[in-house]
N, C-alpha and C positions, 0 to 999 in steps of 0.2 A: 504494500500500500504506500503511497507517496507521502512521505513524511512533510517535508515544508516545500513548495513552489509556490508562483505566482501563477494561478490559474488563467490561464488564458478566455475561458466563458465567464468566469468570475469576476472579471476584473482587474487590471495593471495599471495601475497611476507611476508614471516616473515624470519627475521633474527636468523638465528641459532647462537649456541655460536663456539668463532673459537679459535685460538692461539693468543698469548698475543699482536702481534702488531694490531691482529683488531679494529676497533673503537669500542667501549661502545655503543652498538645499541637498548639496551634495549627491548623493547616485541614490534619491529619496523616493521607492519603492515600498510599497507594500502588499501584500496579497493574504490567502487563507493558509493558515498554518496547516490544516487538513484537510481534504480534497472533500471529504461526507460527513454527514450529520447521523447521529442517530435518530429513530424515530422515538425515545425513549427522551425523557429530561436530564441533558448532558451542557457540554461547553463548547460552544464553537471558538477560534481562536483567531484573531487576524495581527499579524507580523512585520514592525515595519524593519526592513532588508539594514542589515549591517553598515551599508555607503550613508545612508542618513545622516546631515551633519546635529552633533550633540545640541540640544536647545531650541532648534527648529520646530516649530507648534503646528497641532495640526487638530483638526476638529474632527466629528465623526456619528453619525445620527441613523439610526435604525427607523427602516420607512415602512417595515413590511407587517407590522403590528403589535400589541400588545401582551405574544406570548413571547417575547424577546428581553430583553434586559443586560445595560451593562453594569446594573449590581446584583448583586445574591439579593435579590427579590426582600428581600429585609430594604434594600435601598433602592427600588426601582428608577432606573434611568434609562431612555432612549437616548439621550446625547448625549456624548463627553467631548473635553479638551484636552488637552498637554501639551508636554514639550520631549522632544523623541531625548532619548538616557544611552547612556553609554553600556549599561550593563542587557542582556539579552531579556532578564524579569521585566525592565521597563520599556522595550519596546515589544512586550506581549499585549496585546489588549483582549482581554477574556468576555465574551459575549453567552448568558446564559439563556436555554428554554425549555418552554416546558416539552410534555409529551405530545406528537399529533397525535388525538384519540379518531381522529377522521377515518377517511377509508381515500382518501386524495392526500399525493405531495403538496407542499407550501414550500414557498421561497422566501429565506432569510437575507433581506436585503440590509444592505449599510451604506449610506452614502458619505465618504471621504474624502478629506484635500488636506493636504499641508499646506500650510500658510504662503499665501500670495499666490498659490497655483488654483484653476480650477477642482470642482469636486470631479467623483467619477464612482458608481455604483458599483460594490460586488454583492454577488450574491452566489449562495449555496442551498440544493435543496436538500431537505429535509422528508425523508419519504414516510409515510400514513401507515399507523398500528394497523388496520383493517378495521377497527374500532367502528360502533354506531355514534361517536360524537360524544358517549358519555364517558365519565371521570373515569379512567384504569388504577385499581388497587393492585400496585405493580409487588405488595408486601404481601399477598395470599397465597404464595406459593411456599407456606413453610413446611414442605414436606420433604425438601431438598435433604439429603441426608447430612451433608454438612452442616447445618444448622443446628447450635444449640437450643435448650428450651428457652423459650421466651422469659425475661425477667421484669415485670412491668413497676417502673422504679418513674418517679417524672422527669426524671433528671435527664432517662436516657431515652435515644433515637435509633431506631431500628430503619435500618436502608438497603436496599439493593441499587447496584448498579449493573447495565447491560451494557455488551456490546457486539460488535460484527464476529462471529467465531466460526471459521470455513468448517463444513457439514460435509468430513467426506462419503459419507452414503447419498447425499445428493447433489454435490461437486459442486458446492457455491457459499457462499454467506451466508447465513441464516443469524440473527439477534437472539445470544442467547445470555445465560448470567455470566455476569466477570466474578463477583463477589460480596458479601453482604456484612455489614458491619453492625456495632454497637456501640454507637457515639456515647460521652458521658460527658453533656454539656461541663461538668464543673471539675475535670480533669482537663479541657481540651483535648479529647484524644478518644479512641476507639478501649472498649475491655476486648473486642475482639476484632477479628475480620476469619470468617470463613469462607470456604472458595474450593471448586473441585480442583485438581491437578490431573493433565490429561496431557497429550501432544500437539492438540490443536488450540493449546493458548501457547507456546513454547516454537520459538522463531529468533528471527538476528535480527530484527529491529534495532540500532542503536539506542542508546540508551539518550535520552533527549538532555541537552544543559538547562538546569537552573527554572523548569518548568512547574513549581508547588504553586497549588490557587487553591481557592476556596471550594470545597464540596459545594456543590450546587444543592442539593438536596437535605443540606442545615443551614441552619441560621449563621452567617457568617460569623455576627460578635460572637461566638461560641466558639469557634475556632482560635489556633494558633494562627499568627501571620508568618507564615513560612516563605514566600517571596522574596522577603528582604534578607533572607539568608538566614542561618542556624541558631542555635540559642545561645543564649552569650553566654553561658556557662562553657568555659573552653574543650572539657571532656566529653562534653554532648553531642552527640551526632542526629540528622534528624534520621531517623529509625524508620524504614520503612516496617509495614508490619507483612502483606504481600508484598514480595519483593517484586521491582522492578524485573527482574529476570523471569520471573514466575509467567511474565506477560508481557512478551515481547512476538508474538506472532502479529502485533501490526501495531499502527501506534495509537490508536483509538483507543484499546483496551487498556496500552501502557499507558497513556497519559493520565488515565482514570487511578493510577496506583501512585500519583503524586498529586492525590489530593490531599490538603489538610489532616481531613478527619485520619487517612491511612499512615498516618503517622507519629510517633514518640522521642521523647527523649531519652536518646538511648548511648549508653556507655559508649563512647568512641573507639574503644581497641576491642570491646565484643562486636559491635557492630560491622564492623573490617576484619576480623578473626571467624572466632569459632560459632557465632550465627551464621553469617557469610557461606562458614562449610555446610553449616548443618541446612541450609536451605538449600544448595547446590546438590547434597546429599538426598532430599525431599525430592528434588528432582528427580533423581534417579530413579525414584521407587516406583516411581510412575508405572502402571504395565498399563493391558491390552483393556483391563476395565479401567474405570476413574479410582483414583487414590482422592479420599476425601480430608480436609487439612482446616484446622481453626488452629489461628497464629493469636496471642494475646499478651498483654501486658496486666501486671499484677500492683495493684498500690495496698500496702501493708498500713492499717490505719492508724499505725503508732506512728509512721513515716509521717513526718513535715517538710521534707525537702523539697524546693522548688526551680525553679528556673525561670528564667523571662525570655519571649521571643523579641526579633530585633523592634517590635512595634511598642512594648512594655507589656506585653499582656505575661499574666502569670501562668506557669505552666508544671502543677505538680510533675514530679518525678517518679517513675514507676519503680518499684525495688525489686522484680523478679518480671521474665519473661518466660513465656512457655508454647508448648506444642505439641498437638493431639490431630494423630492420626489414625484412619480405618482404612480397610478396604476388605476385599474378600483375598480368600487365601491364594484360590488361583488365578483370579486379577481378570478371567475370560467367562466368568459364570451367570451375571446380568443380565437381564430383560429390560424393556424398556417398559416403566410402571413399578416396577417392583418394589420394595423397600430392603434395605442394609438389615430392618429387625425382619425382615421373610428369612433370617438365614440360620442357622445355627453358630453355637459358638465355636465351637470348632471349623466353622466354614468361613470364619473371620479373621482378621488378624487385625489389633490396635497397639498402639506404643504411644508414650507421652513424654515429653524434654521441660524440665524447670530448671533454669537459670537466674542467679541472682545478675541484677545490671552493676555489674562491677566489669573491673579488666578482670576476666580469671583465666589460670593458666589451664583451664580440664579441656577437655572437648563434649562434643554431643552424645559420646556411648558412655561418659560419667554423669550425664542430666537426666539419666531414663529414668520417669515413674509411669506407672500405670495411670490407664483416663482417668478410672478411678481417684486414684490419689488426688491425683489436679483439681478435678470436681470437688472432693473435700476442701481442698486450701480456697479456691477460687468463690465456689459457691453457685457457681456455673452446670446445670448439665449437658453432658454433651453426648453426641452421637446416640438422642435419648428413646429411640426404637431398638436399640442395641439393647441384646440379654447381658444380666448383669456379670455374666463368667465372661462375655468376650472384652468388656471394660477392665478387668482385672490385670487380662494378660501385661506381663513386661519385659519378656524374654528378647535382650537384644541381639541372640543371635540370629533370629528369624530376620532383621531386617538388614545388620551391620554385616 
């Protein structure tokens, strides 16, 4: 999939050179960061090109209607202004909307000009759920086996995100789950993100610069502001929770895993060490069935440690992170319909990883506990169709 060009049907604004009172506009270009839209409530993105001289202003106003927005819908805006930044965060401009419930595409238009130049329209379409026009409750599908049980607290946000995932039994795209989370407004941050592992989210997509926004689907003040770069705690890294590798078969789905909400503060030499492995590891386990995986962050309530992102917002610190995984034993035994608890336990296989957020010298075959165990600490159930003997299991040598 085309990660950043300047669409040719979309739209190309570049600045020609003019007479001496124009502005310095240098090789001032912009176009859509990504070629499609989902039909789901996601981020469109538009991109102004590197030659942009630093400072040069430019305006930019959404014509195509009301399901667009360039704030998290907490701040709705059809227009904005600025001035083009030196860094790649500031010449992103992130454009959010909602879901088409239609059964017709719609076209997201923007009209744009850098200062003293004419404007000039792009647009992207955006293709139609099949929907009758009514509200899609895109969170009823919690039957997904990756999904823990629900914890209904007010604090916290329950989400799914979708995107394009190629369908090789029908040799195309098809809009399926990326991953679903548990926002906890007053952590800024997820207790979990769950998500299948399979091969057809797994690709060479590069890994995009410096691309963290705001989840379209929370309220942004609830969020960290990751944009402006890491938390000012020097040892902090921002921690993805689904790793960007997890989801590199195109960049749709990757750009969705540098949202806000999918992210923590997380130890800086666990997060470039032995997490690092052990998700690379997670990889592997992958077979011919789905491997299903809840990645989570743990805040221990004696813990008051915090952090600020670069905006000041506060940003507790998690003290332990963890990992619980299932699948069947032969990895090729699945129907489509079925459920993970259709099975015996001995027809399964689960393993669980808890780590404290320190630098520590062990790796991931010294983190094993059973789902079990995790569930107790956490408080979480998970994998909760599952018999209680196959949550037990922790024999690492089945996996390692």
């Amino acid at each position: 999939m085309q990660s950043w060009a300047i669409i040719a049907l979309a739209g190309l604004l570049v600045a020609c050179s003019g007479g001496s009172d124009d502005p310095d506009t240098g090789s001032a270009t912009v176009g859509w960061e990504q070629a499609t839209m989902s039909s789901m409530a996601d981020v469109a993105r538009l991109r102004i090109a590197d030659g942009a001289t630093p400072g040069l202003g430019w305006s930019a106003e959404i014509t195509s209607g009301d399901w667009a927005s360039f704030g998290n819908w907490s701040s709705y805006q059809q227009t904005l202004t600025g001035k083009v930044g030196t860094t790649l965060a500031s010449r992103l401009i992130d454009i959010y909307y909602l879901d088409n419930v239609g059964t017709k595409a719609r076209e997201l238009t923007v009209r744009f000009s850098f200062e003293g130049r004419e404007p000039i329209e792009l647009s992207l379409s955006q293709p139609a759920t099949g929907g009758s026009g009514a509200a899609i409750d895109r969170e009823t599908s919690w039957a997904w086996p990756e999904l823990p049980a629900k914890v209904e607290r007010e604090e916290l946000s329950y989400v799914t995100h979708f995107a394009p995932v190629y369908d090789q039994t029908q040799g195309k795209e098809l809009t399926k789950r990326n991953f679903t989370l548990c926002f906890d407004r007053t952590k800024r941050a997820s207790w979990w993100v769950a998500y299948p592992m399979h091969s057809a989210y797994l690709g060479s997509t590069p890994r995009p610069d410096e691309p963290w926004t705001y989840d379209p689907k929370i309220e942004s003040s609830w969020q960290a502001n990751l944009a402006l770069g890491s938390y000012r705690t020097y040892a902090l890294a921002r921690g993805h929770q689904i790793a960007n590798a997890d989801r590199n078969a195109n960049r749709s789905m990757q750009l969705q895993t540098f949202y806000n909400s999918n992210c923590t503060p997380q130890n800086y030499d666990l997060n470039g060490e032995g997490w690092m492995r052990l998700e690379s590891k997670v990889r592997g386990w992958r077979c011919s069935d789905t491997l299903y995986v809840v990645t989570g962050a743990y805040w221990d309530p004696s813990s008051k440690n915090t952090t600020t992102d670069k905006a000041g917002n506060t940003c507790p610190v998690p003290t332990h992170y963890f990992k619980v995984l299932a699948r069947t034993v032969k990895g090729n035994v699945r129907k489509a319909g079925d459920r993970l608890g259709d099975y015996k336990a001995d027809e399964l296989q689960t393993i669980g990883f808890w780590v404290e957020n320190k630098d520590v010298a062990t790796e991931a075959d010294q983190w094993v506990m059973s789902v079990e165990e995790i569930e107790q600490k956490t408080g979480f159930t998970f994998f909760p169709t599952l018999p209680k003997e196959a949550k037990q299991q922790k024999d690492k040598n089945r996996w390692f």
